[in-house]
C-alpha positions as CSV (number, residue, x, y, z in Angstrom):
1,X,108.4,100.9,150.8
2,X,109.0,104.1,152.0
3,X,110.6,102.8,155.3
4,X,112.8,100.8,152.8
5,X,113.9,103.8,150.9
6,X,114.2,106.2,154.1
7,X,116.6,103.7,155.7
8,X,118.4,102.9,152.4
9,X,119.6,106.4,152.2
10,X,116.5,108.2,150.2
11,X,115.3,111.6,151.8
12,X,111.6,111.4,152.1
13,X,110.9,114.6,153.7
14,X,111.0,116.7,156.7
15,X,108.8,114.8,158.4
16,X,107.2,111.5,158.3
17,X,103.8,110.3,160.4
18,X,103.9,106.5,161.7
19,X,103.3,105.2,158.2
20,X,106.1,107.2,156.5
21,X,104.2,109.6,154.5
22,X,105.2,113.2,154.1
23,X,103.2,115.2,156.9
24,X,101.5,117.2,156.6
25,X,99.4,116.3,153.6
26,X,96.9,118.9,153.5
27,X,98.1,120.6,150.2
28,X,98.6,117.5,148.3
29,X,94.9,116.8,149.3
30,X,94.3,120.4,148.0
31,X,95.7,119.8,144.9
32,X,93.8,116.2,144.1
33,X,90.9,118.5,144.2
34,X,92.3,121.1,141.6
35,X,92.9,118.7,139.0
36,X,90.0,116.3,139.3
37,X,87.9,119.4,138.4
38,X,89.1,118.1,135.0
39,X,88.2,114.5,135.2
40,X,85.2,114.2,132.9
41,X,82.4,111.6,134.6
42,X,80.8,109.4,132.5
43,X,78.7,107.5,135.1
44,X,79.3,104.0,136.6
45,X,82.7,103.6,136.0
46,X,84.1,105.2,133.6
47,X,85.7,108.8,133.8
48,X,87.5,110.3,131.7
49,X,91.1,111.3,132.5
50,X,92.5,112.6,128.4
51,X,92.3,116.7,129.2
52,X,94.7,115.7,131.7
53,X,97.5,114.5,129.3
54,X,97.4,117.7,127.0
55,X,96.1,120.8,129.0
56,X,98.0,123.1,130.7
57,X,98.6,121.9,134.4
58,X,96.7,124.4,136.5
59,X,99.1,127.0,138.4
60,X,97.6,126.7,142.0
61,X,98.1,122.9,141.3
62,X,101.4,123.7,140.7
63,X,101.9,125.9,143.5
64,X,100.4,123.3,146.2
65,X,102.2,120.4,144.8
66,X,105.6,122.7,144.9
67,X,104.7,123.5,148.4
68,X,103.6,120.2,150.1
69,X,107.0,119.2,148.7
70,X,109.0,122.2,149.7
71,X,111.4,120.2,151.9
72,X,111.9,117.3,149.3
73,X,112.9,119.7,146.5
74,X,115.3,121.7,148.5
75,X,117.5,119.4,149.9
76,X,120.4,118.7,148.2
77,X,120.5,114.7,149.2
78,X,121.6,112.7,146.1
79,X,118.5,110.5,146.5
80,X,115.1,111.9,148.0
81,X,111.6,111.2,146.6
82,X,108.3,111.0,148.8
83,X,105.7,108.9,149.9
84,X,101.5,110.0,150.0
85,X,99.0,106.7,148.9
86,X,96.8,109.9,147.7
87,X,99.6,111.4,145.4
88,X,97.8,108.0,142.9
89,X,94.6,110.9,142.7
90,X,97.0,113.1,140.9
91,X,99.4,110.9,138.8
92,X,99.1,112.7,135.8
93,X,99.5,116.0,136.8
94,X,103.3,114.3,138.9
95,X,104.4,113.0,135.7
96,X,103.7,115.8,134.0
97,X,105.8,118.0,136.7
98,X,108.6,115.6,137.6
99,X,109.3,113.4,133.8
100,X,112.7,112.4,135.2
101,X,111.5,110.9,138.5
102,X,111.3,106.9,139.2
103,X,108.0,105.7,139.7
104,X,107.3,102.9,141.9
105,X,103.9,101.4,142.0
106,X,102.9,100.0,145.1
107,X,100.1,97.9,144.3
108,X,98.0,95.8,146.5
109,X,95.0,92.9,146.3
110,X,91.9,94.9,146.2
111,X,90.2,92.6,148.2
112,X,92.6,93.0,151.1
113,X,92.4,97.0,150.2
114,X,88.4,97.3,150.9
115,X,88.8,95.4,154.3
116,X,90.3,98.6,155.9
117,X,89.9,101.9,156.3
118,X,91.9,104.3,154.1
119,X,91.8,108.2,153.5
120,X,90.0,107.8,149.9
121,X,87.4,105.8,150.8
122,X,85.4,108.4,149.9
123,X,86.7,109.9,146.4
124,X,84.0,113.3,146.9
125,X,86.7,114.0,149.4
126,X,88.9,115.0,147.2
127,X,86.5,116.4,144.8
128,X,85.9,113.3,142.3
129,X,82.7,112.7,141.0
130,X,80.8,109.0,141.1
131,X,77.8,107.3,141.9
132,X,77.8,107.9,145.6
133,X,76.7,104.6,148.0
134,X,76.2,104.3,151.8
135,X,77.5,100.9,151.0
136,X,81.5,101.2,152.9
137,X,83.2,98.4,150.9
138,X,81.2,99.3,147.7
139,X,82.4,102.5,148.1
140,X,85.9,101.6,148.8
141,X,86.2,99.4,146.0
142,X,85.4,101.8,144.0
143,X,88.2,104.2,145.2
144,X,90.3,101.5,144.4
145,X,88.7,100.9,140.7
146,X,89.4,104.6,140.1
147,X,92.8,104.7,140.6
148,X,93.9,101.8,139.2
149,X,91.9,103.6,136.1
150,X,94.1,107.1,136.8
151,X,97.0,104.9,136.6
152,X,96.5,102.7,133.2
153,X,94.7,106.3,131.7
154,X,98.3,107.9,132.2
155,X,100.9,107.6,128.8
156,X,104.1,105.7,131.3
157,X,106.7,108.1,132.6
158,X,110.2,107.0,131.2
159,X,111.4,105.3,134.8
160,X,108.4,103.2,136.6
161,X,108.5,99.9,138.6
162,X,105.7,97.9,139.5
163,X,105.4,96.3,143.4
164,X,103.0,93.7,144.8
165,X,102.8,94.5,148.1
166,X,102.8,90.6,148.5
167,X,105.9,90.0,146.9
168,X,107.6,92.4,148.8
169,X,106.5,91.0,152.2
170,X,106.6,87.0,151.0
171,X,109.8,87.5,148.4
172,X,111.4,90.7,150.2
173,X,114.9,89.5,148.7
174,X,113.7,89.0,145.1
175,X,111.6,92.0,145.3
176,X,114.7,94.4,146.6
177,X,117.0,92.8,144.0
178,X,114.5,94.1,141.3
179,X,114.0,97.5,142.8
180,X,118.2,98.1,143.2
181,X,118.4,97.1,139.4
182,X,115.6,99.9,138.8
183,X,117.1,102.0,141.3
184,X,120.7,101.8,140.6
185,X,121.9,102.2,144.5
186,X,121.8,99.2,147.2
187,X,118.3,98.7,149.6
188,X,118.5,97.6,152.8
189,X,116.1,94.4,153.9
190,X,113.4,95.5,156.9
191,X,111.6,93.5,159.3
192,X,107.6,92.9,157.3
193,X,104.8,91.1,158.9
194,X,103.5,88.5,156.6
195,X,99.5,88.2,158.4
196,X,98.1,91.2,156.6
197,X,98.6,89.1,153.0
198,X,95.4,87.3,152.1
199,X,92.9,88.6,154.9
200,X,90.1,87.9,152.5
201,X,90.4,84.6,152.4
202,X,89.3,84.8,156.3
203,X,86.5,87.0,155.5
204,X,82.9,86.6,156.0
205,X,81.6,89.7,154.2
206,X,81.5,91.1,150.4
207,X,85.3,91.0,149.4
208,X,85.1,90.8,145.4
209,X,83.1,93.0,142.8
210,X,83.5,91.3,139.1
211,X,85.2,94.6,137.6
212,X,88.1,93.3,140.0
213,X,88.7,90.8,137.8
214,X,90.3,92.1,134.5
215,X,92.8,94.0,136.7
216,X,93.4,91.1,139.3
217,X,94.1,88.9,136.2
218,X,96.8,91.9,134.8
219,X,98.4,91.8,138.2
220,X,98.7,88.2,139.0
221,X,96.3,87.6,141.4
222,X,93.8,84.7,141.5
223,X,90.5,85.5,140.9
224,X,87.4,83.0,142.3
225,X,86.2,80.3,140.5
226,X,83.3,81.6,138.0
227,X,84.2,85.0,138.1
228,X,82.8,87.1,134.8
């Protein structure tokens, strides 16, 4: 997506790593840890994200944030935005900041999610509190439970567009004609690889945890035969 945007025109940033997020990240990790101080934990999981909505954002959250995105914010490009999968950890807080802004969610089977290795696979890294496990998918699927939680916990900003990342690689016309109508400017089409959509299906080990299935059911994805 944010190879999409970049060659569509959008300023993403100063400077982009392979996968075309804003480098370097370190602040915006900073700041994940500043406001999950606030996430209450209620055990298993359930946490709870409402002091979030109302209290006042914390200033050297602001002042990391405002940073990390120093280049983004100053240039004067009609259309510039920015791309971080960890920016998810601290949606509230972004909405808060930036009201105006267009959302787009870049969503993703959670069962093709937990097969790789991603930067939250461990939430304590950025300072959120769960039932730690030496179990690596367990683990990751719980990262991915979390924010999808952070997500549906946060009242929707006024612009926000949901994207499967299967639809965009399998439907790439469809799903660019959706996003230019959200938009409001032309996108131009990219070469995808289609392989890395519906992995799981090839996979030997543990792929699918039941609380998957509420959410895979909201998002349009099948869910196994007897699933709770």
């Amino acid at each position: 997506m944010s190879q999409t945007l970049s060659d569509s025109g959008v300023y993403m940033g100063a400077q982009m790593n392979s996968s075309w997020d804003l480098v370097p990240p370190e602040e915006m990790y900073e700041a994940c840890r500043v406001m999950a101080r606030y996430v209450e934990y209620r055990g298993g999981l359930d946490w709870d994200f409402s002091r979030l909505h109302t209290m006042p954002i914390d200033p050297e959250f602001t002042r990391l944030v405002k940073s990390y995105l120093a280049s983004v914010l100053s240039s004067d490009s009609v259309h510039k935005g920015w791309k971080l999968p960890e920016t998810t950890l601290v949606y509230p807080w972004i909405v808060r900041m930036f009201p105006e802004a267009r959302f787009i969610h870049w969503v993703r089977d959670p069962r093709d999610c937990i097969l790789g290795a991603h930067v939250t696979d461990d939430l304590a890294d950025f300072g959120v509190p769960y039932e730690k496990t030496d179990d690596l998918r367990f683990r990751r699927a719980i990262s991915w439970k979390y924010q999808r939680e952070i997500v549906k916990a946060t009242p929707p900003p006024a612009h926000t567009a949901v994207v499967r990342f299967e639809d965009f690689v399998l439907k790439q016309d469809e799903a660019l004609a959706a996003l230019e109508r959200f938009l409001g400017f032309p996108l131009v089409k990219i070469e995808v690889r289609r392989d890395p959509v519906g992995r799981w299906k090839s996979d030997d080990g543990v792929h699918f945890y039941d609380f998957f299935a509420p959410d895979l059911v909201e998002l349009g994805y099948e869910i196994p035969a007897g699933a709770a």
